[in-house]
Backbone as JSON, one array per atom type, in Angstrom:
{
  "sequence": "XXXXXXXXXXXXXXXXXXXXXXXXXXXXXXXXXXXXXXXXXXXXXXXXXXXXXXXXXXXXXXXXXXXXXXXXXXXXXXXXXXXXXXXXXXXXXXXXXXXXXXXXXXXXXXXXXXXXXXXXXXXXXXXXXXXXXXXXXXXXXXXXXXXXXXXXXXXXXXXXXXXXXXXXXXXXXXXXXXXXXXXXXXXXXXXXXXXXXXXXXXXXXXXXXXXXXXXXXXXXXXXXXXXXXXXXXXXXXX",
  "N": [[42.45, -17.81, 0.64], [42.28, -19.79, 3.23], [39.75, -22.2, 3.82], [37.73, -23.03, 6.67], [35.87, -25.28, 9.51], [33.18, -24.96, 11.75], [34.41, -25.66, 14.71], [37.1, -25.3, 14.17], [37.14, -23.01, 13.69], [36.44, -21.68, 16.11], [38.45, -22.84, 17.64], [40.6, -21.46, 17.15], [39.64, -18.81, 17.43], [39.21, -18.78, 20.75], [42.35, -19.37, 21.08], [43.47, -17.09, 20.16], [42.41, -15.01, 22.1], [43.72, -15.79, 24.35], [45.95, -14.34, 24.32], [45.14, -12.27, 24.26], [45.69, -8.65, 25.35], [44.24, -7.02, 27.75], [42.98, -3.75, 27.35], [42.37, -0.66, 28.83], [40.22, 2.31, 29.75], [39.35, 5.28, 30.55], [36.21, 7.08, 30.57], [33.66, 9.22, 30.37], [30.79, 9.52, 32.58], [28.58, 9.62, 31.39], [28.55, 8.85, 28.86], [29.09, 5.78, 29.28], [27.24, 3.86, 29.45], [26.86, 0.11, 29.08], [29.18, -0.48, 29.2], [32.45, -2.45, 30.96], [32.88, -1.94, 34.37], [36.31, -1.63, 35.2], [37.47, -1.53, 37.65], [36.55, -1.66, 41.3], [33.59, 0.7, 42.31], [33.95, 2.62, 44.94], [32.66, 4.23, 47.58], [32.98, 7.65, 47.92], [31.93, 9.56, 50.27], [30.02, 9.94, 52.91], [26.17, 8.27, 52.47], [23.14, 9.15, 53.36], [25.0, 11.85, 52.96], [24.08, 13.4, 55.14], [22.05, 13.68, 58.43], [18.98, 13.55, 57.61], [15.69, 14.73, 57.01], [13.07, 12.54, 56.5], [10.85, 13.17, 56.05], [7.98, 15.61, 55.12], [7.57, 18.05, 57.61], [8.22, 18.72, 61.04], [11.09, 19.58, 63.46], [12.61, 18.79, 66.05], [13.77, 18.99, 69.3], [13.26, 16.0, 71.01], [10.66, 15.53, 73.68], [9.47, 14.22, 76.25], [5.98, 13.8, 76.84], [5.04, 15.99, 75.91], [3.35, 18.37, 73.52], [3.12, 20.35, 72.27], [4.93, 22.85, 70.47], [6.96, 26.13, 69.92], [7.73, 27.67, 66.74], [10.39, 28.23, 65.18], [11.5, 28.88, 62.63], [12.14, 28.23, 58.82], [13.28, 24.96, 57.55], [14.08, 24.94, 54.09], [14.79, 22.3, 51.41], [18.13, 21.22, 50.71], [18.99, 23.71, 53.06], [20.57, 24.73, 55.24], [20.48, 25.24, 58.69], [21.5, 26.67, 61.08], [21.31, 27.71, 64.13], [20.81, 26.41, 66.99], [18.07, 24.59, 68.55], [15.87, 25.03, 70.99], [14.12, 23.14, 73.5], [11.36, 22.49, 73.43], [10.51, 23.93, 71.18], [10.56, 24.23, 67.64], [11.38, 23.63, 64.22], [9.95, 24.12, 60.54], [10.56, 21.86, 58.24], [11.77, 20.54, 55.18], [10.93, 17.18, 53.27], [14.03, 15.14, 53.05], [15.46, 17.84, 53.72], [18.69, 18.61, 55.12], [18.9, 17.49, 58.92], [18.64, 19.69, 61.96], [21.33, 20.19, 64.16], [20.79, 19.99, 66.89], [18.43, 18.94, 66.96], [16.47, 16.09, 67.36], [14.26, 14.48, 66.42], [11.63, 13.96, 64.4], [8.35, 15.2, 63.14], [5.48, 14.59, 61.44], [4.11, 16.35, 59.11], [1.43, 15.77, 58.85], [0.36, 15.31, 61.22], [0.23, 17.76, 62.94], [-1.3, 20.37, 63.95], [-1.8, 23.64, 63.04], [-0.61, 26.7, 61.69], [2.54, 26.49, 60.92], [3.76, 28.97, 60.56], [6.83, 31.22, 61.27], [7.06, 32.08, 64.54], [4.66, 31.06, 65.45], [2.6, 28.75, 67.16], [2.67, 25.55, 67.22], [0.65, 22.62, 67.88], [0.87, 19.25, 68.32], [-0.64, 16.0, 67.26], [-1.98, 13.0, 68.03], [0.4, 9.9, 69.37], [4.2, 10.17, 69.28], [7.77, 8.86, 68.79], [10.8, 9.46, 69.86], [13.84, 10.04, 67.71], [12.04, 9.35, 65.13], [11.02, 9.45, 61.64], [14.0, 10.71, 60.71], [16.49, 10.13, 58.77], [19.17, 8.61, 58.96], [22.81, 9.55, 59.14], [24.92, 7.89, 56.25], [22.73, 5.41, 56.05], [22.9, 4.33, 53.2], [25.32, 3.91, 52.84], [28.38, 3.71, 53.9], [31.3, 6.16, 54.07], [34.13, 4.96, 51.97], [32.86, 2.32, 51.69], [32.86, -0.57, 49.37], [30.86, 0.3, 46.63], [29.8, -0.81, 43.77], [31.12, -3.3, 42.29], [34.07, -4.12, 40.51], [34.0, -5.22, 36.9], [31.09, -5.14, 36.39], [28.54, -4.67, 34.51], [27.68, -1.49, 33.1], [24.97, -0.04, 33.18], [21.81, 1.8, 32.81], [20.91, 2.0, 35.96], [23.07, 1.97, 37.21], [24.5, 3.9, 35.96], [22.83, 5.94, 37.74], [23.9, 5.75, 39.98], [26.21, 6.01, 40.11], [26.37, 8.75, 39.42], [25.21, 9.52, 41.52], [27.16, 9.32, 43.57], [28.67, 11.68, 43.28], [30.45, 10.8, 40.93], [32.23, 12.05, 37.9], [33.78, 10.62, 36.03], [34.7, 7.67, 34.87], [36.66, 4.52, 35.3], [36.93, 2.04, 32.63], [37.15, -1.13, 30.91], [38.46, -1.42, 27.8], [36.05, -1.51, 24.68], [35.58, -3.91, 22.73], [36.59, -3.96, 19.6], [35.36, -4.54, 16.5], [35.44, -6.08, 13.27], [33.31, -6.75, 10.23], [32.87, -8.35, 7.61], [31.47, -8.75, 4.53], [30.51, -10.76, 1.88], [30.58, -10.96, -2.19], [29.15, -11.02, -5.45], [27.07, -10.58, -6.45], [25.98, -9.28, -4.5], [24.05, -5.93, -3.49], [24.46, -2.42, -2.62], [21.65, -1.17, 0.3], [19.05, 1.31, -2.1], [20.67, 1.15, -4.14], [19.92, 0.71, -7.65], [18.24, -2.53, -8.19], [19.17, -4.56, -9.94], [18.8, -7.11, -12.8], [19.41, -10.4, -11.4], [20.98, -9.57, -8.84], [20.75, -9.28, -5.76], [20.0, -7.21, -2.14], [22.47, -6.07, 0.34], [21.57, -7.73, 2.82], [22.5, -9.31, 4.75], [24.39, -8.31, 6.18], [23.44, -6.11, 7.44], [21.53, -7.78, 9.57], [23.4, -9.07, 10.88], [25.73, -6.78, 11.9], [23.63, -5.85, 13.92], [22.63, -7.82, 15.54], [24.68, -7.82, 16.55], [25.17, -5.79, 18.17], [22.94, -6.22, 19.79], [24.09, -7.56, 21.69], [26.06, -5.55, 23.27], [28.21, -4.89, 21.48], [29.53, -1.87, 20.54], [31.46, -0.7, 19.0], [31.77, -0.7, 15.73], [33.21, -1.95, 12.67], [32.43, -2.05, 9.22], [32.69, -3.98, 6.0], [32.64, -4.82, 2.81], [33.34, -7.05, 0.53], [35.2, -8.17, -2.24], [34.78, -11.66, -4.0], [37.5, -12.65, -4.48], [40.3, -13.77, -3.97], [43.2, -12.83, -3.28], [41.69, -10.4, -3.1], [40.85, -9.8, -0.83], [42.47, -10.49, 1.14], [44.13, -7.91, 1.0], [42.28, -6.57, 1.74], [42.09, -7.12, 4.61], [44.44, -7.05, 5.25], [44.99, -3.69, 5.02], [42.79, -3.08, 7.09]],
  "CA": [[42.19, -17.92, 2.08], [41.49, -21.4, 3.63], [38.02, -22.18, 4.36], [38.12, -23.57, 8.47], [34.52, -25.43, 10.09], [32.97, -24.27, 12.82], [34.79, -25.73, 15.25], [38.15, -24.5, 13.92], [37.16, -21.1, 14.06], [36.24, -21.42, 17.61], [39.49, -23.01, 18.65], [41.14, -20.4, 15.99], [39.31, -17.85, 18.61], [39.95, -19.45, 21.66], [44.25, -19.16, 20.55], [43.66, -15.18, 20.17], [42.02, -14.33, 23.25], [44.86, -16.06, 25.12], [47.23, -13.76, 24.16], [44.77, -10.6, 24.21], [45.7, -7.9, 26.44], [43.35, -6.14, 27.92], [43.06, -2.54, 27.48], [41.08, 0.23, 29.7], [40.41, 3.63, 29.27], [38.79, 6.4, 31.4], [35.23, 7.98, 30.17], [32.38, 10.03, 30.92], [29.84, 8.45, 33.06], [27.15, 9.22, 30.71], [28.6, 7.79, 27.61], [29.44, 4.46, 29.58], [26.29, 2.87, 29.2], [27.32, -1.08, 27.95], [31.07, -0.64, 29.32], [32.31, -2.96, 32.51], [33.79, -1.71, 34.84], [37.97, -2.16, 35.45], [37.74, -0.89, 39.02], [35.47, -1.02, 41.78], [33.61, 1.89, 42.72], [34.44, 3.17, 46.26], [32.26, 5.48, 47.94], [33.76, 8.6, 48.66], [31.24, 10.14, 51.27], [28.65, 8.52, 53.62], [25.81, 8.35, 51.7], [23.38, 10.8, 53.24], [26.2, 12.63, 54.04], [24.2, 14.13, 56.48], [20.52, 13.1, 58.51], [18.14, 14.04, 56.59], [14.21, 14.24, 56.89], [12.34, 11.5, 55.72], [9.06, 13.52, 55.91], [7.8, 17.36, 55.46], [6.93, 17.86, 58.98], [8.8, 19.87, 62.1], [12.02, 19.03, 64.0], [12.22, 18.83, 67.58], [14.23, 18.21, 70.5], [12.29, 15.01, 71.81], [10.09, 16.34, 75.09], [7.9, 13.48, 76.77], [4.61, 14.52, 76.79], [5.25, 17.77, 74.96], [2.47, 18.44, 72.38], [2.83, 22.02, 71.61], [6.07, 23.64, 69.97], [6.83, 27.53, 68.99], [8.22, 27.64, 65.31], [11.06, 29.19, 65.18], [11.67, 29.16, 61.43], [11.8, 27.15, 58.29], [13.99, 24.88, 56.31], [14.19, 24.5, 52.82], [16.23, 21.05, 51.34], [19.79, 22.12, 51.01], [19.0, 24.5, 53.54], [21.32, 24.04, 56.7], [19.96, 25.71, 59.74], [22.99, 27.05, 61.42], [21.5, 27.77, 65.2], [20.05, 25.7, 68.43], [17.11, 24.74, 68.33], [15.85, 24.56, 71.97], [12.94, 22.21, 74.0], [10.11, 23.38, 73.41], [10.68, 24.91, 70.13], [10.59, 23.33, 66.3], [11.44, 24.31, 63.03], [9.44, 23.71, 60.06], [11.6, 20.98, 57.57], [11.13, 19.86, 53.65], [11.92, 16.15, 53.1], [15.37, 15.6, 52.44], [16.86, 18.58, 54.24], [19.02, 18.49, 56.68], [18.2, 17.57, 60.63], [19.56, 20.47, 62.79], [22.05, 18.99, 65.17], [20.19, 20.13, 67.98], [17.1, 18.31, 67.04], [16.35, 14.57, 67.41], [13.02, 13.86, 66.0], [10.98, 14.96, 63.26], [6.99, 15.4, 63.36], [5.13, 14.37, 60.06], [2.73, 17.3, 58.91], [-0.28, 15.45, 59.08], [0.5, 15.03, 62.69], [0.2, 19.03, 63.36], [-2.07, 20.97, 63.68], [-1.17, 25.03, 63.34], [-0.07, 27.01, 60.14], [3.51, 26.64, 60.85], [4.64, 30.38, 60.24], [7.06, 31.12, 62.6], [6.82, 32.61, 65.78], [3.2, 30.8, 65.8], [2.5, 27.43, 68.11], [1.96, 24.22, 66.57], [0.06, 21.27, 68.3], [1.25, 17.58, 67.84], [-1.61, 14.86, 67.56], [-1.41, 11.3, 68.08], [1.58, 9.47, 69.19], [5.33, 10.07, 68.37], [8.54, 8.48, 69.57], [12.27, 9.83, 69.97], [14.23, 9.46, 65.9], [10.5, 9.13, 64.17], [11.38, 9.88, 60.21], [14.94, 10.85, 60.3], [17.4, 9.13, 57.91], [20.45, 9.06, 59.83], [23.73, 9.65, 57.82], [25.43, 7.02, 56.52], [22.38, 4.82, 56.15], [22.52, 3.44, 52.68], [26.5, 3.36, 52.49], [29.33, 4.98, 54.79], [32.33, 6.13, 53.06], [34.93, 3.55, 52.2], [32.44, 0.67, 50.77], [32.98, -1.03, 47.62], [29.61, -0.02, 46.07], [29.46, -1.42, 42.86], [32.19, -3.84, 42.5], [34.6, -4.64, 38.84], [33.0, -6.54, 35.89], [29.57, -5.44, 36.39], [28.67, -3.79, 33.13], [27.13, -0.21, 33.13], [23.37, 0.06, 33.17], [20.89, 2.71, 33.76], [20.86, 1.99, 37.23], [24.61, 2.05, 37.28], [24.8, 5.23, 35.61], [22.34, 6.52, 38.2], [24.35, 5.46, 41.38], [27.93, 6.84, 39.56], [26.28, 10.1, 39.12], [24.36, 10.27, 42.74], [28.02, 9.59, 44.17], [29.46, 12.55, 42.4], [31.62, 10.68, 39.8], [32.2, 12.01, 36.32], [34.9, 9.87, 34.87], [34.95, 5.92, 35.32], [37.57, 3.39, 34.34], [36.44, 0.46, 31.98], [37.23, -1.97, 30.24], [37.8, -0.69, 26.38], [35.03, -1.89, 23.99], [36.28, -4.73, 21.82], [36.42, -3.3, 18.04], [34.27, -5.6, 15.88], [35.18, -5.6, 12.05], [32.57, -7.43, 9.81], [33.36, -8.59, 6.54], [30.29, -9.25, 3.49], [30.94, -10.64, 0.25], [29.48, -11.57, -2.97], [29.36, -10.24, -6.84], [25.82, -10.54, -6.57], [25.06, -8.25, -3.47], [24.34, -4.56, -3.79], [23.8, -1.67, -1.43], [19.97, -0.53, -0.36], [19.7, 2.14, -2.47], [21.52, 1.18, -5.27], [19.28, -0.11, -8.55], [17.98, -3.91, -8.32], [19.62, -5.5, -11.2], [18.45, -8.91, -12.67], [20.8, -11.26, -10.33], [21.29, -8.86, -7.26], [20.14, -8.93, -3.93], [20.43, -6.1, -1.32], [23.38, -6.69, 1.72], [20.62, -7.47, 4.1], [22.92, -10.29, 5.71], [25.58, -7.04, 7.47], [22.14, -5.7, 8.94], [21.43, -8.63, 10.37], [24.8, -9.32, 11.91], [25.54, -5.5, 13.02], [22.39, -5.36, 14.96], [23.11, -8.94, 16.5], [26.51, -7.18, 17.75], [24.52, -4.37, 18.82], [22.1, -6.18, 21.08], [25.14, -8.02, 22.73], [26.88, -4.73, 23.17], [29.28, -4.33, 20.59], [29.41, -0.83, 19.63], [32.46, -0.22, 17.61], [31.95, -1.93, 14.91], [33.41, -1.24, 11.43], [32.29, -3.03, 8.17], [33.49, -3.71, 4.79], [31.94, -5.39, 1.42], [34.74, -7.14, -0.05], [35.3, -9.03, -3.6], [35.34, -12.89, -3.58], [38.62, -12.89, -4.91], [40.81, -14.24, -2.35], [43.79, -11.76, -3.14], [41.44, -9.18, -3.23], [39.97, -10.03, 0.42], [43.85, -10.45, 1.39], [44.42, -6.97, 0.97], [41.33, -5.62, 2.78], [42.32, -7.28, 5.47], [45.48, -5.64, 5.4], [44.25, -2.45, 5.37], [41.97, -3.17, 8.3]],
  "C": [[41.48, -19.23, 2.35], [40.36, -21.25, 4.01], [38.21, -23.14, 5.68], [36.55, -23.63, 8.88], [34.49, -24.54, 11.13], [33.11, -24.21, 13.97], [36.32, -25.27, 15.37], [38.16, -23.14, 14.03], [36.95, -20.87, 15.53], [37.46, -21.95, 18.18], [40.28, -21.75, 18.17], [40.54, -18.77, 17.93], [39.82, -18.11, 19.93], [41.6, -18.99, 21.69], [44.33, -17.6, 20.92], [43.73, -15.03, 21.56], [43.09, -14.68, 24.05], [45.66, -14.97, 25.16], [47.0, -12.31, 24.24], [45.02, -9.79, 25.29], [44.46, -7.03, 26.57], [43.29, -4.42, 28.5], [41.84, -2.01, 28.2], [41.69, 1.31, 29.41], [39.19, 4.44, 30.32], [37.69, 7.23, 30.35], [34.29, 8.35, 30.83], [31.41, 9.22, 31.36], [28.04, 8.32, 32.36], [27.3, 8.84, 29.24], [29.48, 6.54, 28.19], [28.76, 3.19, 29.61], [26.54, 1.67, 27.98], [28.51, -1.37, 28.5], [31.04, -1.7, 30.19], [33.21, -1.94, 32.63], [34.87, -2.3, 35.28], [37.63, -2.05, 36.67], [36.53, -0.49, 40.22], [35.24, 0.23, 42.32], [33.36, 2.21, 44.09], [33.04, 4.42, 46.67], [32.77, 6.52, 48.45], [33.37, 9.5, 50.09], [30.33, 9.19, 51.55], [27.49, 8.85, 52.77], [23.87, 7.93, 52.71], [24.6, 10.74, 53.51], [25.92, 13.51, 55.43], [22.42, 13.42, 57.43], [20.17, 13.58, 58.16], [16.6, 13.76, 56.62], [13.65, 13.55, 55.64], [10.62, 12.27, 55.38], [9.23, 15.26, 55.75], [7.05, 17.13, 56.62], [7.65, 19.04, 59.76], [9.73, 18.99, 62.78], [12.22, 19.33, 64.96], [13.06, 18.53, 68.23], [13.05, 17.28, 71.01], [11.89, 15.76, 73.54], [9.34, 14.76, 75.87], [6.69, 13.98, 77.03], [4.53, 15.59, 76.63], [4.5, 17.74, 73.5], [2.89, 19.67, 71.65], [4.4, 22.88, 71.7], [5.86, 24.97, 69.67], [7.86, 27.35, 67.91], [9.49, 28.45, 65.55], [11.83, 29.58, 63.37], [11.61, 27.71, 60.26], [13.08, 26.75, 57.42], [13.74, 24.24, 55.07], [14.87, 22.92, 52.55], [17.47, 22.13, 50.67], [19.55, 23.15, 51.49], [19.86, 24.03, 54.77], [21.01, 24.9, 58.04], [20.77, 25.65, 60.75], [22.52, 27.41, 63.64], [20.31, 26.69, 65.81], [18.7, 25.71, 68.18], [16.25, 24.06, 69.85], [14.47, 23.6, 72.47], [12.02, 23.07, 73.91], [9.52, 24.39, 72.21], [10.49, 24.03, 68.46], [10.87, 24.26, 65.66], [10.7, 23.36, 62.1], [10.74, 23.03, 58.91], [10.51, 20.35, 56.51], [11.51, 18.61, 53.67], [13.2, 16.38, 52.26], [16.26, 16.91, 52.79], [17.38, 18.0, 55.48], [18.65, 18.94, 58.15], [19.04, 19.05, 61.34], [20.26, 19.71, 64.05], [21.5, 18.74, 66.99], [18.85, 18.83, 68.5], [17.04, 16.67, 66.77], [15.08, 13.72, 67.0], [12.25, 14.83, 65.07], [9.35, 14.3, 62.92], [6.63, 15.58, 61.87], [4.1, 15.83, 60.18], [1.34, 16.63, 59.22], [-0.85, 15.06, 60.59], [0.05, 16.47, 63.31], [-0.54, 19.69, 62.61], [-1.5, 22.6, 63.89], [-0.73, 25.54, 61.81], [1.54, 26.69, 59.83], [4.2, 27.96, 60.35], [5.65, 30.14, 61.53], [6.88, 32.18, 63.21], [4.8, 32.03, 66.58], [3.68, 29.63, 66.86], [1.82, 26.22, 67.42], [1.95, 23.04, 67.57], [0.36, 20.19, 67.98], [0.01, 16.48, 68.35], [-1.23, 13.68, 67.15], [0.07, 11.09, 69.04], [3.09, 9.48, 68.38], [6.06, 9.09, 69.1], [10.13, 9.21, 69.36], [12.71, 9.13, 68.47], [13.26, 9.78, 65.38], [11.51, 9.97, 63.32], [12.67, 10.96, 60.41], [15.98, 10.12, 59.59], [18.61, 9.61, 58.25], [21.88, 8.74, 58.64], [24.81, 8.33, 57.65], [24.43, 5.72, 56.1], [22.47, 3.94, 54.78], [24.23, 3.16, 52.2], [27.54, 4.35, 53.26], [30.68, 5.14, 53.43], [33.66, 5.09, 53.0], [34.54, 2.43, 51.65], [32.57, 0.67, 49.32], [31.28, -0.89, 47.66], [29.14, -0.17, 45.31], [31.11, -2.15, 42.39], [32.71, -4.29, 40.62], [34.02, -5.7, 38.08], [31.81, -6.43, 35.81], [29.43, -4.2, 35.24], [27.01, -2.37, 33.6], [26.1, -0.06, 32.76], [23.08, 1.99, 33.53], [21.11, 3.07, 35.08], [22.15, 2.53, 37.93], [25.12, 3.16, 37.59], [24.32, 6.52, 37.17], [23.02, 6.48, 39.88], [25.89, 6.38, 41.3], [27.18, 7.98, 40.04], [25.7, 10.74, 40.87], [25.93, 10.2, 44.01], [28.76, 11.0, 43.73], [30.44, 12.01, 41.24], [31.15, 11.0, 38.48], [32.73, 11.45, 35.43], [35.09, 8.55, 35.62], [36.02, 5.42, 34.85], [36.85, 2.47, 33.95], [37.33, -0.14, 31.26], [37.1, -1.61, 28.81], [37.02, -1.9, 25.76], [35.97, -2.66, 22.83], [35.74, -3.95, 20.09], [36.2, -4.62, 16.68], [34.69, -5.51, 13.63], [34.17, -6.88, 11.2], [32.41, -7.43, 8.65], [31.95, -9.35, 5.51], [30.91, -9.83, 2.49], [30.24, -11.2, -0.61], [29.57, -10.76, -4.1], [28.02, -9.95, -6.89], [24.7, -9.59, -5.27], [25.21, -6.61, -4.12], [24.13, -3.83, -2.12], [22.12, -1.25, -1.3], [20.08, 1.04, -1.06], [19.74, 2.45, -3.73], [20.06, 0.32, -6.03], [19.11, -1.45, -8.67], [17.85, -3.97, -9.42], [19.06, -6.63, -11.4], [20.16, -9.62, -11.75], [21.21, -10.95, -9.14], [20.6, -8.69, -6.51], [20.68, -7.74, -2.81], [21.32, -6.99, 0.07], [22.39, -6.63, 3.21], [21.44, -8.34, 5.73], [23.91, -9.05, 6.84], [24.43, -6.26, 8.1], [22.03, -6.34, 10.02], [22.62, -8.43, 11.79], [25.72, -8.03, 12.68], [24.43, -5.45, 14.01], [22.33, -6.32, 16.2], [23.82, -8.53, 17.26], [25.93, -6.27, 18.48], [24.12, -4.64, 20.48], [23.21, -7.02, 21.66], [25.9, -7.07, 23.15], [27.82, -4.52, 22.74], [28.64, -3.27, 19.65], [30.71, 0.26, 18.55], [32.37, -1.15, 16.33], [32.07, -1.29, 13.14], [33.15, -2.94, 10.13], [32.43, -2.67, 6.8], [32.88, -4.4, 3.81], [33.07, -5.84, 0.77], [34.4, -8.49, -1.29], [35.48, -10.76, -3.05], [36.22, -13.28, -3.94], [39.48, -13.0, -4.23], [41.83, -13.0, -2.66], [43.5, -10.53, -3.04], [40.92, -8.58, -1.39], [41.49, -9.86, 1.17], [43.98, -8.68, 2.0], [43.35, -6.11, 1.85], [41.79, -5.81, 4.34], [43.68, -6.66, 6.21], [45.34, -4.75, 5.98], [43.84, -1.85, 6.88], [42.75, -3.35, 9.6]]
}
């Protein structure tokens, strides 16, 4: 096998990639961490999908100068609160559930005074205004946007945006397959008995772990004779 500097091997590389096709493959969004993505990701729903309290507090038809609400019940988050909720009236609300469609403003707790059971009367102190702490739907992406766009490789963060859209299966970009070739009469494995003359294969640590922190995680490696026909044939194989 010819021996080629280190600029030959890089045009030598260079030549390949030209001609490489690039394969993709469909996986699980929690073993994708490292991948890119082939395909941007789309939002499928508005994102709330619905308004949603920003605060634990009470939800209201807006009144002008209306301090004092009767309760008329409470919601949970993912609770949906299915009737009217008229002037003069509130329901008690967790952050993050949904607004009732009736209601147009939502009253922080520390604003009210009263136990909030219902059928009681709760007091509003201070200043509000019409909206106050609702997160109207739609606000951090409607459905339809590109919201993480192709080529951007799969993080944490990534993972955490896939999964809060509902997706379980991504397209990427498959993982280039790495083989990494040692050699030497004089290396051993760790492990194995230090002979006079032998050194342990510390150099395929090295250079797996290098691949590692660049994200190459297929990576297969081999120990091979310095006998060129013998290296021939591994390669074969491989």
């Amino acid at each position: 096998m010819a021996v080629v500097t280190v600029e030959e091997a890089l045009q030598l590389w260079d030549e390949a990639l030209q001609t490489q096709v690039h394969k993709v493959e469909t996986i699980d969004v929690k073993a994708a961490k490292g991948y890119v993505l082939a395909e941007d990701i789309i939002a499928p729903t508005d994102v709330p999908a619905f308004p949603k309290s920003a605060m634990d507090g009470y939800a209201i038809t807006y009144k002008a100068d209306c301090n004092e609400y009767i309760v008329d019940g409470i919601i949970g988050a993912g609770v949906v609160w299915e009737h009217s909720v008229k002037t003069g009236h509130a329901v008690r609300i967790m952050t993050g559930a949904p607004v009732p469609d009736t209601c147009d403003t939502v009253i922080m707790q520390e604003q009210v005074v009263g136990s909030g059971e219902p059928g009681t009367t709760i007091t509003i102190q201070g200043k509000y205004t019409c909206g106050d702490h609702i997160i109207p739907q739609g606000e951090e992406c409607s459905a339809g946007t590109t919201v993480i766009p192709r080529g951007t490789e799969v993080t944490s963060t990534v993972q955490t945006i896939l999964t809060g859209l509902g997706f379980t299966e991504i397209t990427v970009n498959a993982m280039p397959r790495v083989l990494v070739l040692t050699s030497g009469h004089e290396v051993i494995e760790p492990g194995e008995s230090l002979t006079p003359g032998k050194i342990y294969n510390s150099n395929r640590a090295m250079i797996c772990g290098l691949l590692e922190d660049l994200g190459f995680h297929k990576i297969t490696h081999y120990h091979v004779s310095d006998a060129p026909e013998r290296l021939i044939l591994k390669l074969t194989m491989y």
